[in-house]
One Martini backbone bead per residue (centre of mass of N, CA, C, O) as a GRO file, in nm:
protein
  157
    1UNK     BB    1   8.058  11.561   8.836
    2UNK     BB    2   8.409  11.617   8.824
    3UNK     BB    3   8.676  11.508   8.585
    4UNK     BB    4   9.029  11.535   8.638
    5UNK     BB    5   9.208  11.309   8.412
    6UNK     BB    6   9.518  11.158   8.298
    7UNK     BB    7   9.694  10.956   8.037
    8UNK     BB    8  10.052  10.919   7.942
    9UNK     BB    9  10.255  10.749   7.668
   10UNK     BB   10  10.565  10.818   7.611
   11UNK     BB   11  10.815  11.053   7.487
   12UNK     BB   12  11.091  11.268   7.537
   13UNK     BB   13  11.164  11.576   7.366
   14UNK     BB   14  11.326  11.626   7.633
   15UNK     BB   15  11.463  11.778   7.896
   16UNK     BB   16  11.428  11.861   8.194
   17UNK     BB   17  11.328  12.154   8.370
   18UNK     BB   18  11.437  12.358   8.588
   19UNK     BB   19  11.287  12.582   8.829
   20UNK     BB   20  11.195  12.851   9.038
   21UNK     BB   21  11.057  13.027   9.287
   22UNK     BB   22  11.017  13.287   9.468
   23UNK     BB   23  10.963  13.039   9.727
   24UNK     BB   24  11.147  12.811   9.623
   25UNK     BB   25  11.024  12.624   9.418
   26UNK     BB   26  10.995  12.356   9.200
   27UNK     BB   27  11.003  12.322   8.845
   28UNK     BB   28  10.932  12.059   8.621
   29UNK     BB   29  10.963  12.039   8.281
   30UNK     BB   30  10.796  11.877   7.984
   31UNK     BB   31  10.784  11.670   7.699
   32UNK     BB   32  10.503  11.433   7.527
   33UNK     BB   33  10.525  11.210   7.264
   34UNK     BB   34  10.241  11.086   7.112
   35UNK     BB   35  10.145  10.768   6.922
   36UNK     BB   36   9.915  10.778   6.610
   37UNK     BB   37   9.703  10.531   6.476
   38UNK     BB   38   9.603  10.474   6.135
   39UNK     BB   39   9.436  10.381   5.928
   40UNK     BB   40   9.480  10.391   5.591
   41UNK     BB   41   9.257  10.509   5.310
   42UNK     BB   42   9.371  10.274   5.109
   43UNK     BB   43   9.438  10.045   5.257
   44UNK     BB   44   9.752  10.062   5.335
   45UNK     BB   45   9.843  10.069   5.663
   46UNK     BB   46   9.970  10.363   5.849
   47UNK     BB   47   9.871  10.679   5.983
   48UNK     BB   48  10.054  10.888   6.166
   49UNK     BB   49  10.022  11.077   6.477
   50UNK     BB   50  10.173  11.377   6.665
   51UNK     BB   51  10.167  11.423   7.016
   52UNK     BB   52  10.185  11.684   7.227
   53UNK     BB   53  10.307  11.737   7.574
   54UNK     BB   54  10.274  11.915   7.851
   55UNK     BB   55  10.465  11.905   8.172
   56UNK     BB   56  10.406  11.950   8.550
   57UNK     BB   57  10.631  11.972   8.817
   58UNK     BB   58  10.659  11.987   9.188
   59UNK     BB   59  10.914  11.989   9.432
   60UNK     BB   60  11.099  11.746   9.532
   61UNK     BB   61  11.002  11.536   9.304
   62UNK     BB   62  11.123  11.778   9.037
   63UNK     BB   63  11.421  11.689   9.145
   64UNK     BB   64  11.476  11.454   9.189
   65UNK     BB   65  11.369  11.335   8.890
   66UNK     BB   66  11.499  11.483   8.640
   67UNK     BB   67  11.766  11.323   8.569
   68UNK     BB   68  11.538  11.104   8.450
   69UNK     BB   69  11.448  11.321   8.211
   70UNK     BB   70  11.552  11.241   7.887
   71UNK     BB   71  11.555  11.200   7.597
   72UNK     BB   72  11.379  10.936   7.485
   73UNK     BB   73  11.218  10.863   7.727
   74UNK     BB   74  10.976  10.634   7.864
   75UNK     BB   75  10.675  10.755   7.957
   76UNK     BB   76  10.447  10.805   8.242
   77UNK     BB   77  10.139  10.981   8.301
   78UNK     BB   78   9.986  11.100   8.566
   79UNK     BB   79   9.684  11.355   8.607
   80UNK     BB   80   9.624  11.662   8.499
   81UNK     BB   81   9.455  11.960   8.379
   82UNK     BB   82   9.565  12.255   8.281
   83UNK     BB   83   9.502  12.630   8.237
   84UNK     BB   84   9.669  12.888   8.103
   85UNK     BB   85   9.657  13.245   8.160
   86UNK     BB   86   9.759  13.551   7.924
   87UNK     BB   87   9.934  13.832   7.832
   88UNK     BB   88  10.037  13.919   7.514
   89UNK     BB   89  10.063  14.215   7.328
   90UNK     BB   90   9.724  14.246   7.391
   91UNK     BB   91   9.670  13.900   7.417
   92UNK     BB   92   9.552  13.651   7.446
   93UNK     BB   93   9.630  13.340   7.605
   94UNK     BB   94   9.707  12.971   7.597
   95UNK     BB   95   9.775  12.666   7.810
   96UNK     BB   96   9.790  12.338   7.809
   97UNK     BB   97   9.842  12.115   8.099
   98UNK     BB   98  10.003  11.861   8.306
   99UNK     BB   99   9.986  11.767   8.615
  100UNK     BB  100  10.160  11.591   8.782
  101UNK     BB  101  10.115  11.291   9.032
  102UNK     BB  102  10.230  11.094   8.834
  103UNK     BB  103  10.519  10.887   8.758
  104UNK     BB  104  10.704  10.662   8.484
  105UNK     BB  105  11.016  10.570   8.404
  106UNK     BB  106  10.938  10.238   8.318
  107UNK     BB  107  11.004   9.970   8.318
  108UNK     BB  108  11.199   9.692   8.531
  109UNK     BB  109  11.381   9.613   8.297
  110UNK     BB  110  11.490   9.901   8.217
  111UNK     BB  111  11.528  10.062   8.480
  112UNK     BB  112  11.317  10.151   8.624
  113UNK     BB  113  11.067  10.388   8.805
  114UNK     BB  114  10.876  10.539   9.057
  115UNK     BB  115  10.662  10.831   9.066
  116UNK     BB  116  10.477  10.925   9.378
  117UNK     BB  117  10.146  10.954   9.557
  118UNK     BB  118  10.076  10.880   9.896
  119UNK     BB  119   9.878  11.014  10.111
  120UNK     BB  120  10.122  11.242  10.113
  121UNK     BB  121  10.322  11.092   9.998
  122UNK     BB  122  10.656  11.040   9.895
  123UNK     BB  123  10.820  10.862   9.591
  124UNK     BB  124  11.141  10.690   9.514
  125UNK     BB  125  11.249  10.526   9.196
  126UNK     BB  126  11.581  10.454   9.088
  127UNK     BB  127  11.812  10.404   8.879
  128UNK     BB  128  12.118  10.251   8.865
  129UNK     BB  129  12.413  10.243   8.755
  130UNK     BB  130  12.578  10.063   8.682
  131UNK     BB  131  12.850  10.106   8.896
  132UNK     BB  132  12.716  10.216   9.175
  133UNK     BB  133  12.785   9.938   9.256
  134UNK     BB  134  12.905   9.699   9.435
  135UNK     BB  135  12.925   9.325   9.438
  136UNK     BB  136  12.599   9.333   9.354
  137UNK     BB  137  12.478   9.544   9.514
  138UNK     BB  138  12.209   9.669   9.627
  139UNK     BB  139  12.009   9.937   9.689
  140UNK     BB  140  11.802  10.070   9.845
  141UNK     BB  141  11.524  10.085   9.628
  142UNK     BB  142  11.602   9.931   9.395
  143UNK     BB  143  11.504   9.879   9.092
  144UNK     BB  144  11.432   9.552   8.932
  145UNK     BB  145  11.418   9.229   8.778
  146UNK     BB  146  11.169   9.012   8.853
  147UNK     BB  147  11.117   8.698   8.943
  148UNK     BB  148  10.955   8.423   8.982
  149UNK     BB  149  10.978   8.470   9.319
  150UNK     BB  150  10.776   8.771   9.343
  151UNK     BB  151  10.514   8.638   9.282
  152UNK     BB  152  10.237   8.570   9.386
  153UNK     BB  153   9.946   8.360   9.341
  154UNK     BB  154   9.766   8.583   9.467
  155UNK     BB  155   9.527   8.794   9.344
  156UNK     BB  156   9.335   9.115   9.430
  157UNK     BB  157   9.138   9.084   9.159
   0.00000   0.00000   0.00000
């Protein structure tokens, strides 16, 4: 049995870009910088090293989702490896990028939301701006923050 799945939690390095294809369908990309930490060789504190990841969303999903995806924003990602593959100037490239199947797009604290797929639906949860509502109405979906009586006694784990 073959399993390609990945999760990676990190900063946006930059804002997603949104392109069409020829068939019209949306084409989200971003990048996402993950830090490691490790003991340094001295024993004395650690030295970071710094990883990049592309991701890649495609459909409504990556439409919707693209302005809350701006620079310096915490995100967590799952989905698959791809890797692409072509040839330019006579030699041949590759690609490895992150296709996402599922987007976090911070803690519900700090007025994140998430973007998934279940069941072949589609859910998005995006946190609305301090202004968005009147009179301290939230929006239908609108994500905030917890109270201490949002949550059952019972766990289902």
């Amino acid at each position: 049995m073959a399993v390609n799945t990945v999760a990676i939690c990190g900063n946006l390095t930059r804002d997603a870009e949104v392109k069409y294809s020829a068939k019209g369908t949306a084409i989200a990309t971003f990048s996402i910088a993950w830090n490691e930490y490790r003991k340094a060789q001295d024993g004395e504190g650690y030295d970071q090293t710094v990883h990049f990841f592309n991701c890649v969303m495609f459909g409504r999903r990556a439409e919707g989702v693209s302005p809350y995806l701006t620079k310096g924003k915490k995100v967590t990602v799952q989905g698959r490896l791809t890797q692409n593959r072509w040839e330019q100037d006579g030699q041949p490239r590759s690609k490895i990028e992150i296709r996402v199947d599922e987007l976090d797009l911070g803690s519900k604290q700090n007025g994140g939301g998430q973007v998934r797929r279940e069941g072949g639906q589609e859910e998005q949860q995006a946190p609305p701006g301090k202004d968005a509502f009147k009179n301290g109405e939230a929006a239908p979906g609108a994500v905030g923050t917890p109270g201490a009586d949002d949550f059952d006694d019972d766990i289902p784990f």
